[in-house]
C-alpha angles and dihedrals in degrees: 000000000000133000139168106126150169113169130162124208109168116072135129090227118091146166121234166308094000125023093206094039090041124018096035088045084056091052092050088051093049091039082056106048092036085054093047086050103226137033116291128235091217139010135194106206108190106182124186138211118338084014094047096045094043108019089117101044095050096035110252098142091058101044096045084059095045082059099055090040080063097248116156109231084261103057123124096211085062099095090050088045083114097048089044088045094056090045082053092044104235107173100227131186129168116198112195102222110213092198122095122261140201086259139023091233093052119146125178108195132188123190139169157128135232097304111032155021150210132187115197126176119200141168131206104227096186140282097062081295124137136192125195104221096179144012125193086325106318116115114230144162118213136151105169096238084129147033117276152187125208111197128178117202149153112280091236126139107268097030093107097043092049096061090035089050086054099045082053095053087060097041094248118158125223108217087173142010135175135178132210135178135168099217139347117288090011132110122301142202121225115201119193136167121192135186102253126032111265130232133251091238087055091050088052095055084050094051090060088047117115109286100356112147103169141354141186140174139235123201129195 
């Protein structure tokens, strides 16, 4: 898994002609490739229910690929992101699932190159506002409303109180934390939003820290 991440998902300016099938598909697109930390060469885009039925018509294919091509929701360029994925060439495929799913405006989107992969499932919950519910397996909840860091770790004893004895030394407040893991002993996924956004010099402290794999950072 890769990450090395800044996404933004809050903001009043917003492509047509649907803030949640356009806007908020934008912001899962962006939320993907920023998480996978580069532009991929494919993607496989499954959407479900109210996408699936009218991704065409509002706009979502387009916008979810502007978002991996890196476009802001503003961007003039949005409604072209198909024809610009294809000159890049960006490998893009969009599968319409037939099965329910947790929430009408659900996507589930993979993406890679030729040496890794990530698979992300969002939903665009209105407004132009997003939540990642899922990445490669592990269950999540995040909206961007507020800095973040996304740390992967091995689910050994002291892992958690590693990272939160480091965040203490900087004064830097916790407002919500989760913690996911597939199986026992196996690698886990911290999940921590703060209240300001935290330093690089700070991540890398927390990346020496007992049992960390891997670690990224979300601003607001």
């Amino acid at each position: 898994m890769k990450f090395n991440s800044v996404f933004d998902i809050i903001g009043p300016v917003m492509i047509g002609p649907s803030s949640s099938h356009t806007a908020g598909a934008a912001r899962i697109g962006k939320a993907a490739r920023n998480l996978f930390g580069e532009e991929p060469k494919w993607a496989k885009i499954h959407l479900y229910e109210s996408f699936a039925k009218t991704y065409k018509g509002h706009g979502t294919d387009f916008a979810i690929v502007g978002g991996l091509l890196g476009f802001e929701t503003d961007d003039i360029r949005m409604s072209k992101a198909l024809t610009i994925a294809k000159e890049r060439n960006m490998e893009v495929e969009f599968i319409e699932e037939s099965g329910a799913s947790d929430h009408p405006n659900t996507a589930r989107i993979k993406i890679g190159n030729d040496k890794e992969e990530m698979e992300l499932i969002g939903i665009s919950i209105g407004g132009g506002k997003v939540e990642i519910t899922e990445l490669n397996g592990f269950e999540l909840r995040l909206s961007g409303n507020h800095p973040a860091i996304l740390i992967m770790h091995n689910d050994r004893f002291g892992a958690i109180a590693s990272v939160t004895k480091i965040l203490a030394k900087y004064e830097i407040n916790i407002g919500h934390m989760e913690v996911n893991r597939k199986d026992v002993g196996k690698e886990a996924l911290m999940v921590i939003e703060v209240d300001q956004n935290v330093d690089d010099a700070v991540l890398k402290e927390l990346e020496n820290a007992n049992h960390i794999i891997q670690i990224a950072k979300i601003v607001s």
